[in-house]
C-alpha positions in Angstrom: -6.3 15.9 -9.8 -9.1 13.3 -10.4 -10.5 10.3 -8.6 -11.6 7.4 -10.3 -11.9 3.5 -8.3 -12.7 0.6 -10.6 -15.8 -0.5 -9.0 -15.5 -4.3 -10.0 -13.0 -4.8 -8.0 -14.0 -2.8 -4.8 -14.5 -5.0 -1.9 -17.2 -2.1 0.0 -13.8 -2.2 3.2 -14.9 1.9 3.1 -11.3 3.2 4.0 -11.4 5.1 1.3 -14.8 6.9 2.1 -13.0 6.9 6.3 -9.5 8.0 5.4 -11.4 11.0 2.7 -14.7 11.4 2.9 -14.4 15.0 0.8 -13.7 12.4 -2.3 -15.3 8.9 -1.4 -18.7 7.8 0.0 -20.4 4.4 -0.2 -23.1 3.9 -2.6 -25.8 2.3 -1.7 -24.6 -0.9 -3.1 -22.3 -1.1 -0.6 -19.4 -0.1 -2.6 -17.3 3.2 -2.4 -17.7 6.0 -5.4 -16.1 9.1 -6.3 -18.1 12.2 -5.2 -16.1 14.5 -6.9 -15.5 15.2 -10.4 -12.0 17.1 -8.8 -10.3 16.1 -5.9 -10.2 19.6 -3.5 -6.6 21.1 -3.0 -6.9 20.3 0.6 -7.7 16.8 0.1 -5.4 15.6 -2.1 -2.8 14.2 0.4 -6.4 12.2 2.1 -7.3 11.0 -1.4 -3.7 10.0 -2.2 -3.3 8.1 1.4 -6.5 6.4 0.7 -5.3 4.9 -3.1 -2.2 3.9 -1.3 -4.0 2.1 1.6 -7.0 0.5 -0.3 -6.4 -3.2 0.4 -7.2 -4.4 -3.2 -5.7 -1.1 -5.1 -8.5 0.0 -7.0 -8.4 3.6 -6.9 -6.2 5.6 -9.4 -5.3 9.3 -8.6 -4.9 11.1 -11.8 -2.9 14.7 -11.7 
């Protein structure tokens, strides 16, 4: 399973990085990124509840 936000339209909220920090972190722009080139095993419910609550949907979950 992979991670992957679109970055243009991230809005820097950081639920993701709260909700699954194993996956998400904020840059240093102040927007979140994908620290993970594979989402762990026992993440992937987090990283799943964090696509579904991002307010502006950017992050797609790949299996």
């Amino acid at each position: 399973m992979k991670a992957s936000i679109d970055r243009d339209g991230c809005i820097g909220c950081g639920l993701c990085a709260t909700i699954c920090p194993e996956v998400f972190q904020m840059a240093d722009d102040g927007l979140a990124e994908v620290i993970v080139d594979e989402v762990p095993n026992e993440a992937e419910e987090r990283a799943i509840e964090a696509r579904d609550s991002c307010p502006v949907s950017v992050i797609s979950i790949e299996e």
